[in-house]
N, C-alpha and C positions, 0 to 999 in steps of 0.2 A: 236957813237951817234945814238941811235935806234927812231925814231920817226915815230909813227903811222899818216898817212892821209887817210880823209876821206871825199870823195865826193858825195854830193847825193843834188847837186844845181839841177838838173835834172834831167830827166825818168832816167840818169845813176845812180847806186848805185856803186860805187869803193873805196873799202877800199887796201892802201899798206902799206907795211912795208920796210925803206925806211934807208939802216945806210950808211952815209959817199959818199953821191948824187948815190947812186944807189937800187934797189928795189930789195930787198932779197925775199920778196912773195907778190904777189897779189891777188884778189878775185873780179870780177865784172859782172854785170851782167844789162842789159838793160830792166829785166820784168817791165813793168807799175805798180806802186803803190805795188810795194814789198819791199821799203825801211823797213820798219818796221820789216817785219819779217827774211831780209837778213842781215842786218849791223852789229849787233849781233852774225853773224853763221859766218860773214868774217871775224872778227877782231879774232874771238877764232882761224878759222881756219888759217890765216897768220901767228898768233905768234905760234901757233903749229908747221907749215910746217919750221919758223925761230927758232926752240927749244929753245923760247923765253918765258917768263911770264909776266903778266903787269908789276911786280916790274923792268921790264928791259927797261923800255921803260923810254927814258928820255923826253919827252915831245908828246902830240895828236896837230895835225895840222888839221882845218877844214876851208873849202871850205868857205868863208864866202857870197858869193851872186854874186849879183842879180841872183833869180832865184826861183824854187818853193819851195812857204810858208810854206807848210809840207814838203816837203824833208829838205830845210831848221833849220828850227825845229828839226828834227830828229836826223840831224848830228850836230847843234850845242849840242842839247842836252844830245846823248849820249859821245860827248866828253868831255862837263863840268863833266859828271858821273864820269869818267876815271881820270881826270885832280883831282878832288875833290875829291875822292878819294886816291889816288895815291899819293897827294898833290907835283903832277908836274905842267909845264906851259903848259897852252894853247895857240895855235898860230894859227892864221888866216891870211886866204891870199885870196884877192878877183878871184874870179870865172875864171872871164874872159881873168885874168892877164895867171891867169896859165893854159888855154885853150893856150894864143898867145905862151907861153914857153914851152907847150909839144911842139906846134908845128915846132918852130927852133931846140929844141931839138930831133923830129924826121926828121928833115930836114935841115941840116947842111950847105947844098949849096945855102938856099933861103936866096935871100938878101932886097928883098920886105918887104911891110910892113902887119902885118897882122891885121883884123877886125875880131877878134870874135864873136859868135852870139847867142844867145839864144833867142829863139823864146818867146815871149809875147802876143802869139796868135792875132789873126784877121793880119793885117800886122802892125805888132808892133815886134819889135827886140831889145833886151837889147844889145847894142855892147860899143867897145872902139877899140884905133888904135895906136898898138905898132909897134915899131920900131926895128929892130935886136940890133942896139946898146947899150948891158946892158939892151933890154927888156925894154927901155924906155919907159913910155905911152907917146904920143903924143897927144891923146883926150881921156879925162877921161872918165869912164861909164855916157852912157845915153842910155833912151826910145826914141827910133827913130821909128817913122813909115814910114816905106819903100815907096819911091815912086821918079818918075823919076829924075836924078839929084840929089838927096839929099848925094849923096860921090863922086861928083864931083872933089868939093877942093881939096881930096886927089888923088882919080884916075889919074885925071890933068898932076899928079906928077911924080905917076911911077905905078908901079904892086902892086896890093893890093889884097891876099890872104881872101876870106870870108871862114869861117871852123865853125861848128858848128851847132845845130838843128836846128836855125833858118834861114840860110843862104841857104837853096835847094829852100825854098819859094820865096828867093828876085834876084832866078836867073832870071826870065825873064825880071828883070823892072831892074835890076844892071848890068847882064852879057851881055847885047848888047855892053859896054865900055870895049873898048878893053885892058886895063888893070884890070880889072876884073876878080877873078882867085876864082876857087872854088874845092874845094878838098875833095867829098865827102867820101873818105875813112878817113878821120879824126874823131878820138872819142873819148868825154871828157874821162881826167882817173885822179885820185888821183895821177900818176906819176909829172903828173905837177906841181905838189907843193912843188917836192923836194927842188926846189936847193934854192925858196921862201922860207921857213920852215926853213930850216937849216941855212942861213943868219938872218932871226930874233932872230932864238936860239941863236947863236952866240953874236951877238950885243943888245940880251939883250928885244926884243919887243915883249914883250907875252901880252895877254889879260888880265883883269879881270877877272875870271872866274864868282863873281855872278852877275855882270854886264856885261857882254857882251851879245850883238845880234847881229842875221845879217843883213845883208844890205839887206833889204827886196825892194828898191827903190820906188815900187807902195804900198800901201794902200790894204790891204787884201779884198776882200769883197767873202763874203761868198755865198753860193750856194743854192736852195733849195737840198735835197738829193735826189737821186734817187733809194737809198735803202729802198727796199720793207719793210713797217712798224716803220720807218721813218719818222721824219717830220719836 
């Protein structure tokens, strides 16, 4: 079972190649606003390095949100390409879920629960709060903005792990509760959607390829541009 994933909910671009819950090649990279011209150059280069062809690939997995509108965009798009072509499934798996399952996946011994985070700029955080058990969600995704008390409920309880871009900002107003646990070495990757991915292949829950989007959560609003000649 060879399934391409591809992440670019955020400043991460990570594309892997993923057969039988383990990652044959990956490609990622953290430049600002280089999804477009990276995502393209990983997926050629992973199936290369797996002496793979698209015709081998039995399904593309994409990152489906909350997270940024163009990055977003990009990778649902170039995976409907792939899917549409190809005429394989496409499979989606929320953002956040597979931010909390690289995390037990790179951390075998943590039995806490974890709050993924993705920054939503000003102090605005897209989070949710999984549980080790089968990766349970215990609170679905929401827009929280950071501020004293507001993961209380759960801290209350036990050790609760913040991981992710947004979580460096909401140390000083979260991290005074001493269950409060943050792990700046932790970094989105398309790994995380293995073992999501290959569970939906399996049982059958792939997308529509020309209806599907992603879970965009906010409402886009556009920018004036600050490209010279622009407007």
């Amino acid at each position: 079972m060879n399934v391409l994933l591809i992440e670019t909910a955020t400043q991460i671009c990570s594309v892997v190649l993923a057969a039988d819950g383990n990652v044959r090649a990956r490609r990622e990279s953290d430049t600002p606003n280089a999804h477009s011209t990276c995502l393209s150059v990983f997926i050629d280069e992973v199936l290369k390095e797996s002496h793979l062809t698209p015709r081998d690939l039995d399904a593309v997995c994409v990152s489906a949100g909350p997270g940024s509108y163009t990055g977003l965009r990009i990778g649902v798009s170039t995976a409907k390409g792939f899917c549409c072509a190809l005429g394989i499934p496409l499979l989606s798996v929320p953002t956040l879920l597979s931010m909390a399952v690289l995390y037990y996946r790179q951390h075998p011994d943590y039995k806490g629960l974890v709050c993924p985070m993705i920054d939503a700029r000003r102090m605005e955080c897209y989070t949710m709060m999984v549980e080790r058990e089968k990766c349970k969600v215990v609170r679905d995704t929401h827009a929280d903005v950071i501020e004293k008390g507001c993961f209380d409920e759960w801290l209350n309880r036990g050790e609760v792990m913040f991981v992710g871009d947004g979580a460096a900002k909401t140390r000083d107003i979260l991290g005074v509760h001493p269950n409060a646990k943050y792990d700046s070495n932790f970094h989105l990757s398309a790994e995380g959607m293995i073992e999501l991915a290959e569970a939906k292949l399996r049982e059958g829950k792939t997308e529509d390829v020309a209806y599907f989007e992603p879970f965009y959560l906010k409402d886009f609003v556009a920018k004036k541009s600050v490209v010279h000649g622009l407007r």
